[in-house]
Backbone of each chain as ProteinMPNN parsed JSONL, in Angstrom:
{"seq_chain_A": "XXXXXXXXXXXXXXXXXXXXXXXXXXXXXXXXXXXXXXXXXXXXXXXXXXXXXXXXXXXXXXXXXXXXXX", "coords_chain_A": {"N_chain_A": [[80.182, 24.161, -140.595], [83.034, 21.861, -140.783], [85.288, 22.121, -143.471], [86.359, 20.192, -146.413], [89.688, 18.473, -146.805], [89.914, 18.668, -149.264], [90.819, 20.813, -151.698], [89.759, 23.175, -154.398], [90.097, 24.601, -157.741], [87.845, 25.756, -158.664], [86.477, 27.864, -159.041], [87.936, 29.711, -159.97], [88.912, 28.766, -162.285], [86.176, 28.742, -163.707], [85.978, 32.045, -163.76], [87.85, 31.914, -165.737], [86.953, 30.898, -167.98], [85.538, 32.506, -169.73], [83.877, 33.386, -167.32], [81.915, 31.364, -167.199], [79.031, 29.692, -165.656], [77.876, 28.174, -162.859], [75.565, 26.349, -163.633], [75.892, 26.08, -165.805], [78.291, 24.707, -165.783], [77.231, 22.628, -164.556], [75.564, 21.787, -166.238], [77.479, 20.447, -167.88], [78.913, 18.377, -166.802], [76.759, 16.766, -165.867], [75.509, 16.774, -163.741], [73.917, 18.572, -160.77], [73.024, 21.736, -160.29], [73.493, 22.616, -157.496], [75.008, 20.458, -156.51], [77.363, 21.103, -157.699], [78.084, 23.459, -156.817], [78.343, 23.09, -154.181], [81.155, 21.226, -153.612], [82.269, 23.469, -155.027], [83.028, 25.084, -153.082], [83.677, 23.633, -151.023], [82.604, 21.633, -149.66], [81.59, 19.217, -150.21], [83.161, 16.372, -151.608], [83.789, 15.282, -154.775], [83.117, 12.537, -156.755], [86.091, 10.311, -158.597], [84.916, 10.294, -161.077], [83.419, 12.528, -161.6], [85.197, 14.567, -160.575], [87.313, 14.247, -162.784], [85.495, 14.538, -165.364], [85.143, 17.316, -164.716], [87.335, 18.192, -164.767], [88.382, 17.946, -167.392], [85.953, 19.436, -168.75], [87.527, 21.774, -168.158], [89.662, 21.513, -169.543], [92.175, 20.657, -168.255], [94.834, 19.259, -166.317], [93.785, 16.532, -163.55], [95.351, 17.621, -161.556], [95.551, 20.297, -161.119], [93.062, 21.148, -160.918], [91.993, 20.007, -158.501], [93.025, 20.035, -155.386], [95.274, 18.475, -152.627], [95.273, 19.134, -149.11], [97.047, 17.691, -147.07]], "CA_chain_A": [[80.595, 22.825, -141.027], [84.187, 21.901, -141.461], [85.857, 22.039, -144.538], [87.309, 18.979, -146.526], [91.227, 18.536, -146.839], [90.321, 18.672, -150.984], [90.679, 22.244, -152.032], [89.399, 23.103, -155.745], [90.308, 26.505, -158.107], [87.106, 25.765, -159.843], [85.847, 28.843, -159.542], [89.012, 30.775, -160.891], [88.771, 27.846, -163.535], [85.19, 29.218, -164.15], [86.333, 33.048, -164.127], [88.956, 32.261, -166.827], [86.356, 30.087, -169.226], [84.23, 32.856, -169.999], [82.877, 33.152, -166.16], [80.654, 29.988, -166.919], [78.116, 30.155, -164.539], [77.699, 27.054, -162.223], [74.489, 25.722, -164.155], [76.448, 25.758, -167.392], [79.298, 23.785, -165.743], [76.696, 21.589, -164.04], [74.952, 20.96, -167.258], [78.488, 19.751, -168.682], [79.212, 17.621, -166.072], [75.71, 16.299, -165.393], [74.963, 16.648, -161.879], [72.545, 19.413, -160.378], [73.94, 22.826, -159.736], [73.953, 22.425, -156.143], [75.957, 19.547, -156.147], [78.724, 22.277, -158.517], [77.89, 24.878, -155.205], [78.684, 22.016, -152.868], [82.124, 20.862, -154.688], [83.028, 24.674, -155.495], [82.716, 25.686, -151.761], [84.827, 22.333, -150.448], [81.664, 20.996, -148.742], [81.503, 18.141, -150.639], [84.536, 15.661, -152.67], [83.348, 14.313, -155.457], [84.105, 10.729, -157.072], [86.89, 10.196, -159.728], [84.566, 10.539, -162.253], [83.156, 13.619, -161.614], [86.152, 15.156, -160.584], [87.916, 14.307, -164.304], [84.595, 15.238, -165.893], [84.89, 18.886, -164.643], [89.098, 18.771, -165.123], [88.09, 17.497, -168.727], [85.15, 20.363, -169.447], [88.371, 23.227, -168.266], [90.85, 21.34, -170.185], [93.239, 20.934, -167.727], [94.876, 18.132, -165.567], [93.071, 16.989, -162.522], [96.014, 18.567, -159.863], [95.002, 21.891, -161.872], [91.309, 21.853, -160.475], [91.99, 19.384, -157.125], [94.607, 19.507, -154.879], [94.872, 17.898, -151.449], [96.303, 19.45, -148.493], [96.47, 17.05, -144.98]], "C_chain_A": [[82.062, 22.835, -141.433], [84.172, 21.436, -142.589], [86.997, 20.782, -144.558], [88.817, 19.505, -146.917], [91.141, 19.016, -148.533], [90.22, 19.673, -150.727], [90.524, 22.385, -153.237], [89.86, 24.421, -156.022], [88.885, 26.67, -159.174], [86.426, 27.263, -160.21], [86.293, 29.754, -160.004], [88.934, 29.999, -162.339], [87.412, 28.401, -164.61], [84.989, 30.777, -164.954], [86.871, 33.495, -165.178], [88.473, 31.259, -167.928], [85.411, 31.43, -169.254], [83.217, 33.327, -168.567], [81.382, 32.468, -166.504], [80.081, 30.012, -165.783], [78.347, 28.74, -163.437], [76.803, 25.893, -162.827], [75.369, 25.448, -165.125], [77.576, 24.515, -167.234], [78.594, 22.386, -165.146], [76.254, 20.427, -165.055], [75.913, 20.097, -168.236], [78.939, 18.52, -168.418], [78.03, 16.829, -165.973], [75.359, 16.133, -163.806], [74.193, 17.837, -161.733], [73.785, 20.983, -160.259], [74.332, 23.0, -158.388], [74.752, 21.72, -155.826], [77.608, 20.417, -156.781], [78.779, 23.013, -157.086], [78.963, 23.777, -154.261], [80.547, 21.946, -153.007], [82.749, 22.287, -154.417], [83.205, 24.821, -154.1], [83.675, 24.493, -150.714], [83.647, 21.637, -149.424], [81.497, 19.518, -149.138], [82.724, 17.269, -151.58], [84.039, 14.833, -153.398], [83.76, 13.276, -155.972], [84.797, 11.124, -158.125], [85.801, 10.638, -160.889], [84.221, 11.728, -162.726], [83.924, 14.876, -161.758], [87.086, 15.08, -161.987], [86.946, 14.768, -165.083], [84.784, 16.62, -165.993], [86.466, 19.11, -165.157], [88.636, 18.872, -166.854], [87.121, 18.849, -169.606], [86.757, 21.804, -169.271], [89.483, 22.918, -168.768], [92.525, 21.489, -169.742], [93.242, 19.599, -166.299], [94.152, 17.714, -164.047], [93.591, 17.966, -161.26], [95.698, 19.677, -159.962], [93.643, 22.376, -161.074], [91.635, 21.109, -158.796], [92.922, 19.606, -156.459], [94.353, 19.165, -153.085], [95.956, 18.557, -150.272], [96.08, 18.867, -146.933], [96.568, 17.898, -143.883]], "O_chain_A": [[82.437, 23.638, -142.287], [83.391, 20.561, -142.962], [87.856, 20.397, -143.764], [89.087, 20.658, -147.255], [92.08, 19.616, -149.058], [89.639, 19.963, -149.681], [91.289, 21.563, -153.741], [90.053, 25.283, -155.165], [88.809, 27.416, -160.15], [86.001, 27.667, -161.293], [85.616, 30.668, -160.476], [88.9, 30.63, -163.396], [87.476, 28.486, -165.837], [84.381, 31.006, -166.0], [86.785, 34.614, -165.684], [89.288, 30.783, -168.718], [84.356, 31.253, -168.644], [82.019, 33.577, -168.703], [80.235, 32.824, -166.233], [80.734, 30.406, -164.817], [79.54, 28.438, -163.482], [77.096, 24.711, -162.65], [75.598, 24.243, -165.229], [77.799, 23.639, -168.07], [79.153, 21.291, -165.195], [76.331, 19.198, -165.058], [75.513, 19.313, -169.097], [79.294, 17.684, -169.249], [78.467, 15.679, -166.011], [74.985, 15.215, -163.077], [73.708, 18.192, -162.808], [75.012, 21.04, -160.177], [75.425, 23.495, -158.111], [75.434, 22.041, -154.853], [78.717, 20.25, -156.273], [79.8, 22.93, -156.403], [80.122, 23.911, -153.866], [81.148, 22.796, -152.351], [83.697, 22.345, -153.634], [84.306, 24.269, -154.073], [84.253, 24.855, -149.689], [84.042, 21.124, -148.377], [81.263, 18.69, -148.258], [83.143, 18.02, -152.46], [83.77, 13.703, -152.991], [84.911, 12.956, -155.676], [84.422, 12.127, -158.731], [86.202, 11.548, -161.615], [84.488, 12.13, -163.859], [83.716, 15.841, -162.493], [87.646, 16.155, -162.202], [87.414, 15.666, -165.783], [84.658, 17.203, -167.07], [86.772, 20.076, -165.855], [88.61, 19.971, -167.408], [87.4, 19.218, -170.746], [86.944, 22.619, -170.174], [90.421, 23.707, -168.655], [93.522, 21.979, -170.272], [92.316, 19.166, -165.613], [93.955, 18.691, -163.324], [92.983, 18.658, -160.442], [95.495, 20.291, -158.915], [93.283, 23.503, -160.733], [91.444, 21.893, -157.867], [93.979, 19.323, -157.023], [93.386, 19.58, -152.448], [97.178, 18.533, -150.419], [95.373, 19.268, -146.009], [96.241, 17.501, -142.764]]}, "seq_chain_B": "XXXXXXXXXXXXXXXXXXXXXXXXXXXXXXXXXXXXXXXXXXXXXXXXXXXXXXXXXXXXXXXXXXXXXXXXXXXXXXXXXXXXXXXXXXXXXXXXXXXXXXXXXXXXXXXXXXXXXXXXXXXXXXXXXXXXXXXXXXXXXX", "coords_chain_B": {"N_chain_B": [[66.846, 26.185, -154.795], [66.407, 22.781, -155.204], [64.924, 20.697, -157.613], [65.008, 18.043, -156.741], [65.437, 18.626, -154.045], [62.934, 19.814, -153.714], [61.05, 17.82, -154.633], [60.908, 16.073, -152.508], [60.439, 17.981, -150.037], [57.891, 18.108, -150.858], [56.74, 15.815, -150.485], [57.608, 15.099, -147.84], [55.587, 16.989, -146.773], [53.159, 16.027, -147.717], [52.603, 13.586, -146.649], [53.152, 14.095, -143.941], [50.627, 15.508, -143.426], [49.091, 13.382, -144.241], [49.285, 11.504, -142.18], [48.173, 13.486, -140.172], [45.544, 13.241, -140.777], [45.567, 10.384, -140.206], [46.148, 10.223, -137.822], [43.741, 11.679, -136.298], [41.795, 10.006, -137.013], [42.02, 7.984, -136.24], [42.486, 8.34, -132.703], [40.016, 9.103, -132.623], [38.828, 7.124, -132.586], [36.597, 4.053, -130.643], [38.488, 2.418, -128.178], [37.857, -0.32, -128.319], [36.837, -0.043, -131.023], [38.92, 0.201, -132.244], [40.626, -2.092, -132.395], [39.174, -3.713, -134.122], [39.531, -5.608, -136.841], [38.274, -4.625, -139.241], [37.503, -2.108, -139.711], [40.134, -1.268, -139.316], [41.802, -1.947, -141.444], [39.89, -0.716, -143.43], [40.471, 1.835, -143.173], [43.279, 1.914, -143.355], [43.321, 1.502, -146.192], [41.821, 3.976, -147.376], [43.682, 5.456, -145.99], [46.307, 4.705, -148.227], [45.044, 5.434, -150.394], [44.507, 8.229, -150.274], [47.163, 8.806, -150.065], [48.287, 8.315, -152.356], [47.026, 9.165, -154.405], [47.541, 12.533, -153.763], [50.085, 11.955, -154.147], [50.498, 11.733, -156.751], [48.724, 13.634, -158.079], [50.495, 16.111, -156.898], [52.967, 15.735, -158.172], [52.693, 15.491, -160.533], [51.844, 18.286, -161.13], [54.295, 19.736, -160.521], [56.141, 18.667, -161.724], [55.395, 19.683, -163.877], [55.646, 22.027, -164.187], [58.666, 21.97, -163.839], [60.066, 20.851, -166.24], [62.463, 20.589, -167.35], [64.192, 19.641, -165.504], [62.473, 17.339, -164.394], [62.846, 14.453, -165.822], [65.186, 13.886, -165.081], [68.347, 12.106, -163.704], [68.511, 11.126, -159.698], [71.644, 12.795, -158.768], [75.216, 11.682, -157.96], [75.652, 13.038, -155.663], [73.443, 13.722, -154.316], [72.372, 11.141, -154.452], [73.491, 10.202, -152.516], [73.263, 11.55, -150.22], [70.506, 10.772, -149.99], [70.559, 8.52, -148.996], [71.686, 8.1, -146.835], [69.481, 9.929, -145.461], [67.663, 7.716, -145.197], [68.591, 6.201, -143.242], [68.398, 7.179, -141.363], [65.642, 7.508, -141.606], [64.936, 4.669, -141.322], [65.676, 3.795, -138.879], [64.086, 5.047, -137.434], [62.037, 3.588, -137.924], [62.371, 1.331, -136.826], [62.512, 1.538, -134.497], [59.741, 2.258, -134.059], [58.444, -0.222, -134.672], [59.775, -1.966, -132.637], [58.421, -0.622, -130.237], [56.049, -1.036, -130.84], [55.707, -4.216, -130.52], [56.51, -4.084, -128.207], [53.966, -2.991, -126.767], [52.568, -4.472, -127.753], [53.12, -7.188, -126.322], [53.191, -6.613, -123.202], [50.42, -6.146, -123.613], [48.788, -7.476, -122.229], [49.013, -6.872, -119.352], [48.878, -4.23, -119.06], [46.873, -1.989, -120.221], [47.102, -0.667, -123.455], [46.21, 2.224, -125.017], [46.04, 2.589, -127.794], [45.98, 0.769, -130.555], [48.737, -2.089, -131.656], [48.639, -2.292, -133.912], [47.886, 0.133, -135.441], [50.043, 1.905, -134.336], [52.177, 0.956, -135.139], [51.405, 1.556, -138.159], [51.524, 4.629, -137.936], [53.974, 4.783, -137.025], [55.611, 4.532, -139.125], [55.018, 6.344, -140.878], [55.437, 8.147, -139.949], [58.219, 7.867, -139.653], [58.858, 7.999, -142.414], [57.86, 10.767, -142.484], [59.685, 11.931, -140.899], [62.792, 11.238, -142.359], [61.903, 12.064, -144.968], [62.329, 14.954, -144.028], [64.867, 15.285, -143.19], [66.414, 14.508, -145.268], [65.701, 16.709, -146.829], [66.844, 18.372, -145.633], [69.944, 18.294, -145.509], [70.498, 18.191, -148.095], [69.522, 21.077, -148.357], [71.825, 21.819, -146.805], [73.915, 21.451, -148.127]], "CA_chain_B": [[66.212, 25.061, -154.66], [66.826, 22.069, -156.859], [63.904, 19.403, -158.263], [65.024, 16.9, -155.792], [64.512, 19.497, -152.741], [60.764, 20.642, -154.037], [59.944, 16.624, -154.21], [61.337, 15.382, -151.041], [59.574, 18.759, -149.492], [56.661, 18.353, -150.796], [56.465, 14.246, -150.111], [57.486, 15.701, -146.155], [54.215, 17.723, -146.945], [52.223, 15.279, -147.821], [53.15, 12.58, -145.87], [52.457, 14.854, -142.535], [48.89, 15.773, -143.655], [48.048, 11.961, -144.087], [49.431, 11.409, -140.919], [47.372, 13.746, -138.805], [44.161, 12.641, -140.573], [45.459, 8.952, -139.731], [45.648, 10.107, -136.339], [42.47, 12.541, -136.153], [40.346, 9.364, -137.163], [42.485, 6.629, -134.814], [42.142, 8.588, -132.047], [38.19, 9.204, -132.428], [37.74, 5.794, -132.374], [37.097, 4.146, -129.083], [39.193, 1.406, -128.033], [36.935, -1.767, -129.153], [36.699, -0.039, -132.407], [40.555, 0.505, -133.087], [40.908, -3.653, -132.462], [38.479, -4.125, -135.237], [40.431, -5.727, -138.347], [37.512, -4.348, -140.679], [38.0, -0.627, -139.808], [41.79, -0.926, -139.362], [41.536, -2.087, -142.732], [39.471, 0.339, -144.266], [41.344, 2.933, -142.824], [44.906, 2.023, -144.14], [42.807, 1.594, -147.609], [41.402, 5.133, -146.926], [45.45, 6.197, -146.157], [46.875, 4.746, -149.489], [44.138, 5.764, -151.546], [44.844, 9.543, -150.362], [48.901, 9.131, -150.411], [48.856, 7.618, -153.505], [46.155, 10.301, -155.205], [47.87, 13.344, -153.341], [51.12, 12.361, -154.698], [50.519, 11.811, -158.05], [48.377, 15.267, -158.623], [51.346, 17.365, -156.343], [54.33, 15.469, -158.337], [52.462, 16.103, -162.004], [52.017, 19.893, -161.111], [55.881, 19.794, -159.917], [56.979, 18.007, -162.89], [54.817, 20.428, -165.546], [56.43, 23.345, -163.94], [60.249, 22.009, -163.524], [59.847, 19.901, -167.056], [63.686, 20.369, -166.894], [64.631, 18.627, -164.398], [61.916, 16.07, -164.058], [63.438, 13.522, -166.099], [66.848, 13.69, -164.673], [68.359, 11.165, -162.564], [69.401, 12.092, -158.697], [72.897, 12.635, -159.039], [75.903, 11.461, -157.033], [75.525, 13.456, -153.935], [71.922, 13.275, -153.834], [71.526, 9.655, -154.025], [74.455, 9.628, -150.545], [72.393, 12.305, -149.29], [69.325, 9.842, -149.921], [71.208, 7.088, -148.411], [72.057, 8.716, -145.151], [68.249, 9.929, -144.934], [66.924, 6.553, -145.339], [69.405, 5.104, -142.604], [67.225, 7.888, -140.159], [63.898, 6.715, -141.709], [65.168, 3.059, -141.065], [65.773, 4.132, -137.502], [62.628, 5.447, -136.657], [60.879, 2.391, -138.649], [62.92, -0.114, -136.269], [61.919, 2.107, -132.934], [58.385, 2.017, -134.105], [58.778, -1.654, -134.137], [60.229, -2.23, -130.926], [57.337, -0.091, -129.576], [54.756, -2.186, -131.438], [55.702, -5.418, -129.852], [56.556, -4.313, -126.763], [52.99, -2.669, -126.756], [51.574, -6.069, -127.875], [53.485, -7.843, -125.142], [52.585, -6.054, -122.175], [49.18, -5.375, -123.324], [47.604, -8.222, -121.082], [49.01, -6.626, -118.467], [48.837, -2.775, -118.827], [45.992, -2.207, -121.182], [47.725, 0.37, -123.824], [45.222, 3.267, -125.168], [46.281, 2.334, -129.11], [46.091, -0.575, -131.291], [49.697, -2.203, -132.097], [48.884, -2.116, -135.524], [48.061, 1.462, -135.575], [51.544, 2.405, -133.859], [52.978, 0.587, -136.494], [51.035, 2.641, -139.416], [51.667, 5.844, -137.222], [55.753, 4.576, -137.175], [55.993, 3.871, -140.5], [54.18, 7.244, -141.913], [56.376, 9.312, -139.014], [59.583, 7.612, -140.269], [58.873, 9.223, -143.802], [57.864, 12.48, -142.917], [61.076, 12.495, -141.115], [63.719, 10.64, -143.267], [62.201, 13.44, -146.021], [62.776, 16.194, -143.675], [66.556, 15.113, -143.2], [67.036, 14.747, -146.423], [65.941, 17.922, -147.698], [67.752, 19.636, -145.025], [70.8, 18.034, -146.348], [70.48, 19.157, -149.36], [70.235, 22.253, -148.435], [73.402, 22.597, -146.211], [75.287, 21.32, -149.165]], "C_chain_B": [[66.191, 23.7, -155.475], [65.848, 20.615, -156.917], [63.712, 18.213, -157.117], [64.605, 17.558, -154.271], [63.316, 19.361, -152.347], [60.472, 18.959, -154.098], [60.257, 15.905, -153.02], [60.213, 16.724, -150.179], [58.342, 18.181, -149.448], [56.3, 16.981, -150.379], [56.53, 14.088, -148.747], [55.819, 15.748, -146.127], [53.011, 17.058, -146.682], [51.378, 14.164, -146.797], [52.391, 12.751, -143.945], [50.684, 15.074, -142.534], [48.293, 14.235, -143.683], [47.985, 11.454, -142.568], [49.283, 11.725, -139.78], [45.771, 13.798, -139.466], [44.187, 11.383, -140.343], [45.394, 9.001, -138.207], [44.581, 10.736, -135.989], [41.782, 10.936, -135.95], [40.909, 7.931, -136.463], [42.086, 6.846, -133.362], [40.76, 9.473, -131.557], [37.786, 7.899, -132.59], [37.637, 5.496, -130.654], [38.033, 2.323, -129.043], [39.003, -0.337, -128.863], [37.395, -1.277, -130.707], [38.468, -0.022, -133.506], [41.164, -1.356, -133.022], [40.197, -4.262, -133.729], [39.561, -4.62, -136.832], [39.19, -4.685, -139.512], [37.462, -3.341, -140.747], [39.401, -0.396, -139.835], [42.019, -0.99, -140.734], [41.244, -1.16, -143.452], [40.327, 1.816, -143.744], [42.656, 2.957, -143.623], [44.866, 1.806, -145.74], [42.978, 2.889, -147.833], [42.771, 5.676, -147.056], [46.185, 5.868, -147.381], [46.063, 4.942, -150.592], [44.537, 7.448, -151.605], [46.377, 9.754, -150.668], [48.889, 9.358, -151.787], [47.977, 8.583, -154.587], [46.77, 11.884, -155.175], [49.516, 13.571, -154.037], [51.578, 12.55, -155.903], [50.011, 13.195, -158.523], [49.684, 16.124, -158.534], [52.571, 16.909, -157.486], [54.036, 16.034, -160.239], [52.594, 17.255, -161.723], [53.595, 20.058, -161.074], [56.08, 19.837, -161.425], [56.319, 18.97, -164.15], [55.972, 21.615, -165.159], [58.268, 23.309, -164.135], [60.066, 20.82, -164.597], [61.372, 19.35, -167.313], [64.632, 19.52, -166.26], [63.905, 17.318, -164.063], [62.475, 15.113, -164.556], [64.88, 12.778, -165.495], [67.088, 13.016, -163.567], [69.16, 11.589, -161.115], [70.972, 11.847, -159.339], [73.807, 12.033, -158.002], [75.88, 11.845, -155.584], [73.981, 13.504, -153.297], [71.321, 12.16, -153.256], [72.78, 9.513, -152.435], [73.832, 10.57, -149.953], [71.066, 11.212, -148.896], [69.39, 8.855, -148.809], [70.974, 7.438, -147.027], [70.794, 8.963, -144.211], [67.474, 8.745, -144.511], [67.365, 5.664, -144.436], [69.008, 5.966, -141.409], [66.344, 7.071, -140.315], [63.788, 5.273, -141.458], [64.872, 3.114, -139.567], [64.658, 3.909, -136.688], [61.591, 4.24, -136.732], [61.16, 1.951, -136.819], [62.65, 0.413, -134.868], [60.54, 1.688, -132.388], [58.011, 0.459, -133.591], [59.062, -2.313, -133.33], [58.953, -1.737, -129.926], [56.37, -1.148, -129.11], [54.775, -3.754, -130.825], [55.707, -5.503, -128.56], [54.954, -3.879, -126.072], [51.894, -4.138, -126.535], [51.942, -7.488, -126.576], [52.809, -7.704, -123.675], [50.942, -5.375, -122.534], [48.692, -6.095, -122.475], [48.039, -7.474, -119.988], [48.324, -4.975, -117.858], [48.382, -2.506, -120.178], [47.231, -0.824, -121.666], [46.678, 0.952, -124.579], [44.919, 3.066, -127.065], [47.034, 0.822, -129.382], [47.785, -0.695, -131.355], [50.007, -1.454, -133.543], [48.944, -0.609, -135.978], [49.625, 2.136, -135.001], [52.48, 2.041, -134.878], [52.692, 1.414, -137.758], [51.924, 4.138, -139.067], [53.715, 5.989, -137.291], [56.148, 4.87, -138.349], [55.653, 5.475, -141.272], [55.795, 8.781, -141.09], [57.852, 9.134, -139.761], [59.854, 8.174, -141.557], [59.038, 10.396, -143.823], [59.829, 12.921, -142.065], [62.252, 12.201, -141.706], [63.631, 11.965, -144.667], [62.477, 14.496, -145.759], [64.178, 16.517, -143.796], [67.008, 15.532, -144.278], [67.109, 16.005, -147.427], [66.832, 18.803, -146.913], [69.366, 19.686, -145.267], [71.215, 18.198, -147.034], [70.306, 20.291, -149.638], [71.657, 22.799, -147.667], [74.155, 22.271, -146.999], [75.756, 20.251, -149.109]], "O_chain_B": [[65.842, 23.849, -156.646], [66.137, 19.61, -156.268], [62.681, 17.66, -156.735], [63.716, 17.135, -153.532], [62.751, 19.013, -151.31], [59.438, 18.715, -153.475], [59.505, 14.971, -152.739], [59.159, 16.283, -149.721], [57.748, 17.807, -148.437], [55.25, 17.03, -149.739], [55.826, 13.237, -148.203], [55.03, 14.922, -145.668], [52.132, 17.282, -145.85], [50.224, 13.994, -146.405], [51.68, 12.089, -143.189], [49.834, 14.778, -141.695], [47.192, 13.951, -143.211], [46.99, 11.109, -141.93], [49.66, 11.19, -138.736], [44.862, 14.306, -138.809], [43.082, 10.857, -140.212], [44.831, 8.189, -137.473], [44.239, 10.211, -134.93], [41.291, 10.644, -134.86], [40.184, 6.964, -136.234], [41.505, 5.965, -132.729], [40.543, 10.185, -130.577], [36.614, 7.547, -132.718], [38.15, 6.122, -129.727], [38.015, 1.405, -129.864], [39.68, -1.082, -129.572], [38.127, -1.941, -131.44], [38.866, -0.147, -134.664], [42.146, -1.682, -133.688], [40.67, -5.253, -134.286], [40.128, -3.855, -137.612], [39.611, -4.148, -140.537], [37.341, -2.998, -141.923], [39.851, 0.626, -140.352], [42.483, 0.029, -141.246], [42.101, -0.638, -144.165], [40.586, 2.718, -144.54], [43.006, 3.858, -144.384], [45.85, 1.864, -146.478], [44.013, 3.259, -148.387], [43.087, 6.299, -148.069], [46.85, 6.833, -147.756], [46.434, 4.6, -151.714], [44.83, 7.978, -152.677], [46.796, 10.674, -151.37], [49.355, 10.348, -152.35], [48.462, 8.64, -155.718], [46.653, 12.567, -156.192], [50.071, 14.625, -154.348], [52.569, 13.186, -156.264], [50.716, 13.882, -159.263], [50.112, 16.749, -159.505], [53.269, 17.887, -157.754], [54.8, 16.674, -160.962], [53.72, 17.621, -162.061], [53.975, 20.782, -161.994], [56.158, 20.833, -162.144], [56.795, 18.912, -165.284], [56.953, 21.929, -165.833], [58.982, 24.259, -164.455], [59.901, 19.718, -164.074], [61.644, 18.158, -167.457], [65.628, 18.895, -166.625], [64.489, 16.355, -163.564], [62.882, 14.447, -163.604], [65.359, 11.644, -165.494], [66.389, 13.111, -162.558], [70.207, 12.234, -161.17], [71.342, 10.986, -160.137], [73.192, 11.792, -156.963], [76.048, 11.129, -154.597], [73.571, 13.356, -152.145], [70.489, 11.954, -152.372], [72.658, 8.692, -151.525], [73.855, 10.355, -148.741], [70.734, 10.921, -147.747], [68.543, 8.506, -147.986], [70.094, 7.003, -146.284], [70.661, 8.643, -143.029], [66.706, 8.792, -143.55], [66.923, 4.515, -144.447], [69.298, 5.459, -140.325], [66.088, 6.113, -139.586], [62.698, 4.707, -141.388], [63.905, 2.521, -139.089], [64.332, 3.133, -135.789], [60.668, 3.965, -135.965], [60.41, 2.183, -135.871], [62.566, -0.469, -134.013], [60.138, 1.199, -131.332], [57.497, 0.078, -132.539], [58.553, -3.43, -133.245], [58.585, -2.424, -128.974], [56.018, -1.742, -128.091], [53.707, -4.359, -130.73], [55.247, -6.38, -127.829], [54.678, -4.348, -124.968], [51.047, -4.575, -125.756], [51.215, -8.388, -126.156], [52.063, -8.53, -123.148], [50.405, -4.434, -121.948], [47.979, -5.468, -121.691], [47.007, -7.324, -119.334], [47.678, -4.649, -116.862], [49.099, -2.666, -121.166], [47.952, -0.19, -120.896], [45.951, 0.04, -124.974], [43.833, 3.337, -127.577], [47.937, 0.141, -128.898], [48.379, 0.365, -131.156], [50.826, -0.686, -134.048], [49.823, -0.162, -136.715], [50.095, 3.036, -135.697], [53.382, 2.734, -135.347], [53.627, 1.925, -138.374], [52.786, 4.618, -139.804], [54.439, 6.958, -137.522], [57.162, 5.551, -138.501], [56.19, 5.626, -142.37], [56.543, 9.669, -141.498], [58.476, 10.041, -140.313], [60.908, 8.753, -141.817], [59.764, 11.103, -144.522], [60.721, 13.695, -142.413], [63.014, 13.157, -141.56], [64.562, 12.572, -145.197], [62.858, 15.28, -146.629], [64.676, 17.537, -144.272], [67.734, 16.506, -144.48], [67.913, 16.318, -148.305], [67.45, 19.764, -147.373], [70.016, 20.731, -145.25], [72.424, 18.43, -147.021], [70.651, 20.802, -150.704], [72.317, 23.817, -147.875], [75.299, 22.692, -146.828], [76.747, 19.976, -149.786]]}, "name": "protein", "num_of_chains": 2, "seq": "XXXXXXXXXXXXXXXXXXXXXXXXXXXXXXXXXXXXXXXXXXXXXXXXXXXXXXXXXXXXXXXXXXXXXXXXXXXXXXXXXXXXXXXXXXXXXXXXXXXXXXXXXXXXXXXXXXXXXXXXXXXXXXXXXXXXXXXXXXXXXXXXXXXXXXXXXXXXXXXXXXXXXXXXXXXXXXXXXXXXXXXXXXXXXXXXXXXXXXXXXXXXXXXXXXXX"}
């Protein structure tokens, strides 16, 4: 399956909280852990909200966790 | 595997098993008897009496075991995963449908072997089991 243009560092973001697991960041965010898998992996782009949700749990701006490359 | 997977699976599951004892006992009737409103009837009684018993036992067991997650609402990518499934299971409905009339059209001419109405049950039950297949497979490619 191709990969979206978003690219994420969530999972260096994850490495450098403690290596928070996926569940733990899921359960912060509220969505499922698969939908974190999905997201972490660039399979999926989640909505504004979600996407500031997770910037918001690693305390850091959204270009920090998202960044877009055409 | 995640809550929403295991009940879309198992509602596949289900769904399929009603749907080859709706056809086991359609196609043991004989022709006369599948025109009958008063067995077509009792039959599609017969089919939501078992859905509707089958899904409630399988979804309590689910839900004791994954108490976790049962409450929780799909999330964002689930419910556009949902979406997408349901715009298959629409599909298949609206095929079924096309069938079903064209069945009922041309029956004076070219007797057809099954009731309309049954093609329509048979559409309608098929369009589930696959709209839930999609969707779980969806959810698992991510």
């Amino acid at each position: 399956m191709a990969k979206l243009a978003i690219t994420n560092t969530i999972r260096t973001q994850r490495f450098h909280h403690n290596e928070m697991t996926q569940q733990q960041l899921a359960d912060h965010v509220g969505v499922t852990r698969q939908t974190i898998a999905a997201i972490e992996a660039a399979r999926y782009s989640p909505s504004l909200e979600v996407a500031f949700k997770i910037a918001t749990v690693f305390g850091q701006p959204l270009e920090n966790i998202f960044q877009y490359s055409p | 595997m995640s809550y929403t997977q295991k009940t879309r699976l198992l509602e596949a599951g289900i769904t399929l098993v009603v749907l080859f004892n709706y056809l086991q006992a359609v196609l043991s009737m004989t022709p006369e008897a599948q025109m009958d409103p008063t067995l077509a009837s009792g039959l599609l009684i017969k089919l939501v009496i078992q859905t509707v018993v089958m899904l409630v036992i399988m979804h309590s067991i689910l839900a004791t075991f994954n108490s976790k997650y049962a409450n929780q609402a799909k999330d964002e990518r689930e419910q556009a995963i949902a979406l997408k499934a349901k715009s298959v299971s629409l599909f298949i409905l609206q095929l079924g449908v096309v069938n079903a009339v064209f069945a009922l059209l041309v029956d004076q001419v070219y007797p057809i072997p099954m009731s309309p109405v049954h093609q329509l049950v048979i559409a309608a039950l098929l369009s589930e089991v696959i709209g839930a297949a999609v969707e779980t497979w969806l959810l698992h490619r991510g």
